[in-house]
N, CA, C and O of each residue as an XYZ file, in Angstrom:
340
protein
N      92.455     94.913    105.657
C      91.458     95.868    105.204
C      91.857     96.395    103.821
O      92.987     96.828    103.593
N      90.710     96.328    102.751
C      91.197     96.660    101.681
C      91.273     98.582    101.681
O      90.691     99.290    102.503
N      92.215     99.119    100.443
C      91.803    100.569    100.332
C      91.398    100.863     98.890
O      91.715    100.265     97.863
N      90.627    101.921     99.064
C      89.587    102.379     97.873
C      90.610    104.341     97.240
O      90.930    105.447     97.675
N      90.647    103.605     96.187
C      91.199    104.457     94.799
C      89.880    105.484     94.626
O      88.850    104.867     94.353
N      89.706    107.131     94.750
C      88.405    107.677     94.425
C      89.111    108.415     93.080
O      90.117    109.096     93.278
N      88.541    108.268     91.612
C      88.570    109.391     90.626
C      87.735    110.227     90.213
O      86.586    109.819     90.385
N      87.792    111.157     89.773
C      86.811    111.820     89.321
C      87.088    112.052     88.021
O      88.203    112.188     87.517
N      85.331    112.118     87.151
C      85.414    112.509     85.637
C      84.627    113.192     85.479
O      83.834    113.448     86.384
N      84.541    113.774     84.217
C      83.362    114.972     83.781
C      81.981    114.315     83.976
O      81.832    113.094     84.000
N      81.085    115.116     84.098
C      79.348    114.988     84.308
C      79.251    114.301     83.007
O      78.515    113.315     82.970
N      79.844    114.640     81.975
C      79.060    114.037     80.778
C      78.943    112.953     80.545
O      78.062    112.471     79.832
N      80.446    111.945     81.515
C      80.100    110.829     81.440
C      79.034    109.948     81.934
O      78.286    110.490     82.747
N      78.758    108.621     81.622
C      76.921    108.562     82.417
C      77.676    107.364     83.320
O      78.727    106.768     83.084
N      76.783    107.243     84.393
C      76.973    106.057     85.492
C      77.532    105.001     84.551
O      78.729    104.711     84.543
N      76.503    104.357     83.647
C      76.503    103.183     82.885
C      78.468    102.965     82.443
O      79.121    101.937     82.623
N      78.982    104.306     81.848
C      80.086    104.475     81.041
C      81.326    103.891     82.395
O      82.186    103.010     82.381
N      80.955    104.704     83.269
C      81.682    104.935     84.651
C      81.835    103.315     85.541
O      82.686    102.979     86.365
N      80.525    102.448     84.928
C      80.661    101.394     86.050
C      80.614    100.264     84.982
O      80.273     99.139     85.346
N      80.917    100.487     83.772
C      81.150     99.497     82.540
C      82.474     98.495     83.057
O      83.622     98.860     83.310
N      81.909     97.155     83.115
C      83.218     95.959     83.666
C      84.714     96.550     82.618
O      85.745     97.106     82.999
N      84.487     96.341     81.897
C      85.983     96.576     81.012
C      86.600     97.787     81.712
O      87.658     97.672     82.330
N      85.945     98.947     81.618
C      86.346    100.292     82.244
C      87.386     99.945     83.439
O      88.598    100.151     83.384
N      86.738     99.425     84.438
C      86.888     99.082     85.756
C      87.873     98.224     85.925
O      88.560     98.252     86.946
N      88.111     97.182     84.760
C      89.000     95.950     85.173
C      90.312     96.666     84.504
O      91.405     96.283     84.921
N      90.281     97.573     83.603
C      91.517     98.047     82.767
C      91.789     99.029     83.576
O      92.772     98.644     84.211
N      91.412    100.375     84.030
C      91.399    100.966     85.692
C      92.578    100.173     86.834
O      93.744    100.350     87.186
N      91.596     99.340     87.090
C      92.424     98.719     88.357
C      93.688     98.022     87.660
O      94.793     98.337     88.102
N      93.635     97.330     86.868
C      94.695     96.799     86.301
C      96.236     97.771     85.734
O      97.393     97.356     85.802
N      95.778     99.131     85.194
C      96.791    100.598     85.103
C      97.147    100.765     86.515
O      98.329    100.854     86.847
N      96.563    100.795     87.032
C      97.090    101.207     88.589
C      97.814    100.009     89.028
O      98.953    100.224     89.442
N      97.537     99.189     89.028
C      98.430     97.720     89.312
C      99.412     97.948     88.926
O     100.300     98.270     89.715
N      99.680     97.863     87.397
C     100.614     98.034     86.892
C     101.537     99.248     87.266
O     102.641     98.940     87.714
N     101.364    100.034     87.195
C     102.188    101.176     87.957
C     102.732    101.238     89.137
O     103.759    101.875     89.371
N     101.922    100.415     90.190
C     102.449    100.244     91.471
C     103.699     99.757     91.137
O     104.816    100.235     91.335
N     103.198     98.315     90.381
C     104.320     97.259     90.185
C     105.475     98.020     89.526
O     106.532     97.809     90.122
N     105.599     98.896     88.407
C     106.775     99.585     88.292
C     107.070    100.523     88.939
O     108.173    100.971     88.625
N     106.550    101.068     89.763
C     107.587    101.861     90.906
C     108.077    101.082     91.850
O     108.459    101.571     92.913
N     108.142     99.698     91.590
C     108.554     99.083     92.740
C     107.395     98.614     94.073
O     107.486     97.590     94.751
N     106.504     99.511     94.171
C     105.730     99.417     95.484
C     105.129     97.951     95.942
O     104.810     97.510     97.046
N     105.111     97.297     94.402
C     104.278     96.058     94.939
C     105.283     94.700     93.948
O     105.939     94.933     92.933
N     105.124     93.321     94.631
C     106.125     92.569     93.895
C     105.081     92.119     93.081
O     103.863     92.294     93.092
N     106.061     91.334     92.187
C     105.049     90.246     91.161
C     104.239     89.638     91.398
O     103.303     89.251     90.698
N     104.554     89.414     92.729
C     103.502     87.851     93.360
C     102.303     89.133     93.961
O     101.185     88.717     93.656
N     102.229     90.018     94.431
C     101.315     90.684     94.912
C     100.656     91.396     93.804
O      99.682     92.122     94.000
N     101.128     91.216     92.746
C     100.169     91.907     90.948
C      99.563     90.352     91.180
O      98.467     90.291     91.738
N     100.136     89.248     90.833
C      99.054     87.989     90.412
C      98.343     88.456     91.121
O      97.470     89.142     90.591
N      98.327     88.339     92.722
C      97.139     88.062     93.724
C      95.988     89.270     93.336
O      94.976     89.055     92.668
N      96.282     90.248     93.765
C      95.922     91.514     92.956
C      94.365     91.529     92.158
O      93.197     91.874     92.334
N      95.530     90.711     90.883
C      95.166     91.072     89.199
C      94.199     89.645     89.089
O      93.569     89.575     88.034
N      94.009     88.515     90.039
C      93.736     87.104     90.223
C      93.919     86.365     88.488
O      93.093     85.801     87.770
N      95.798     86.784     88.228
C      95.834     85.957     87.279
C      97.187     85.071     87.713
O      97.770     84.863     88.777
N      97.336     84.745     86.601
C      98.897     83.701     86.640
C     100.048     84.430     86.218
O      99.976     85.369     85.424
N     100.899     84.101     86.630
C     102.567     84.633     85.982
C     102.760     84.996     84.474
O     103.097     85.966     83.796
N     102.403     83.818     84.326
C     102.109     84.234     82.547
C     101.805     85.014     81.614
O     102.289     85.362     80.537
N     100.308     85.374     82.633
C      99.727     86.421     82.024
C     100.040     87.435     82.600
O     100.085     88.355     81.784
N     100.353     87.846     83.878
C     101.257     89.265     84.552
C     103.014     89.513     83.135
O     103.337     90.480     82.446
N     103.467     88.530     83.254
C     104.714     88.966     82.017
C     104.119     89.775     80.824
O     104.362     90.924     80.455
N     102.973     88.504     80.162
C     102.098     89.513     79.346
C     102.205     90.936     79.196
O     102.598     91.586     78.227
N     101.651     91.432     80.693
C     100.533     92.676     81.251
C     102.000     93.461     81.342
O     101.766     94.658     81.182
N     103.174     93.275     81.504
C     104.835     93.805     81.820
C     105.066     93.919     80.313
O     105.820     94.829     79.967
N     104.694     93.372     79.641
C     105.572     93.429     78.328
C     104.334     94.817     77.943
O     104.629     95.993     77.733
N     103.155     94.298     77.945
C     102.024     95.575     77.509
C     102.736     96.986     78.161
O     103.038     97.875     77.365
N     102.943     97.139     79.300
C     103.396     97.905     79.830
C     104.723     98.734     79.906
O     104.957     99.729     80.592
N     105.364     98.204     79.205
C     107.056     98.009     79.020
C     107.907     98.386     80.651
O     108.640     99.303     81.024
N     107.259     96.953     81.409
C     108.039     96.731     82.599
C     108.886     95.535     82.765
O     108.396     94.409     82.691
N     110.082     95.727     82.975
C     111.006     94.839     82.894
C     110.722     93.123     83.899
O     109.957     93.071     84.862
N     111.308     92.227     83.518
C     110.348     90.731     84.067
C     111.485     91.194     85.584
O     111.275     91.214     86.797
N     112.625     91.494     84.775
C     113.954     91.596     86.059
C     114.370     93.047     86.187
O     114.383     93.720     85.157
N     114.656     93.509     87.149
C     114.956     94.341     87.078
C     116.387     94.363     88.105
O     116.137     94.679     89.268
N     117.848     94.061     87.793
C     118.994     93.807     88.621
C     119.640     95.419     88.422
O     119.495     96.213     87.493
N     120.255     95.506     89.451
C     120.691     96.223     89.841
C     122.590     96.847     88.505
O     122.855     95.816     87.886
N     123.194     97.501     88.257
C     124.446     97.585     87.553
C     125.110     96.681     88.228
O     124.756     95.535     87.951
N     125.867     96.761     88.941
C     126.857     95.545     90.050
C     126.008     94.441     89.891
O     126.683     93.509     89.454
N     125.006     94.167     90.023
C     124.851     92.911     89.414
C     124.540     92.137     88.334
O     124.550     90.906     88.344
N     124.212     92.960     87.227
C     124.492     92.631     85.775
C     126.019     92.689     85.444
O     126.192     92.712     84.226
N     127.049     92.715     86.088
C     128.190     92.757     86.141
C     128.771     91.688     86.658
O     129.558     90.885     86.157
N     128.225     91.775     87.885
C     128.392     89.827     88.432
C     128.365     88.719     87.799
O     129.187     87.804     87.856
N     127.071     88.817     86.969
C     126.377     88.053     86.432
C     127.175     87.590     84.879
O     127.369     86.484     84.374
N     127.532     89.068     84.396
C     128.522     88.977     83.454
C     130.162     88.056     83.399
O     130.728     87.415     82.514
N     130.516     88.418     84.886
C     131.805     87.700     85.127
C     131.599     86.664     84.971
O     132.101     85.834     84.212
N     130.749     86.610     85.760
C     130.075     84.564     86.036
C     130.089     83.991     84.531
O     130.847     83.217     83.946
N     129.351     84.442     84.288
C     129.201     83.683     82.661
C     130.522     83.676     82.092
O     130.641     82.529     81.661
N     131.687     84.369     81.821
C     132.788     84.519     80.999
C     133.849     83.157     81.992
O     134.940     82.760     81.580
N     133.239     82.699     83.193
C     134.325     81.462     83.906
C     134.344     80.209     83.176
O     135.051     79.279     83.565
């Protein structure tokens, strides 16, 4: 079952402004994105989501300034040893 996001804006805006495709797709797509950096949702659940490709989700991470990786200290440390063998 899907769930529904409700916002509210001033009266002045008109239906037309409110239900404009761009509005709506950049909307859902901020909220995507945010999930995805708090962690709440993985990469693969932004593609499905966002119905794009990897490619363009890195894109939408770099727009966003969300990291592609996000490792933990101890393991950028690991990772560090490893490389210096």
């Amino acid at each position: 079952m899907l769930k529904k996001l409700v916002l509210e804006f001033p009266e002045e805006l008109s239906d037309e402004d409110l239900h404009d495709k761009e509005v709506i797709t950049k909307g859902r797509e901020g909220v995507i994105m945010t999930l995805l950096h708090k962690g709440k949702i993985s990469q693969g659940k932004a593609v499905e989501m966002l119905n794009i490709d990897r490619y363009k989700l890195f894109d939408l991470m770099a727009k966003y300034n969300i990291a592609t990786a996000d490792f933990s200290a101890n393991e950028l440390e690991r990772q560090r040893q490893d490389a210096h063998k």
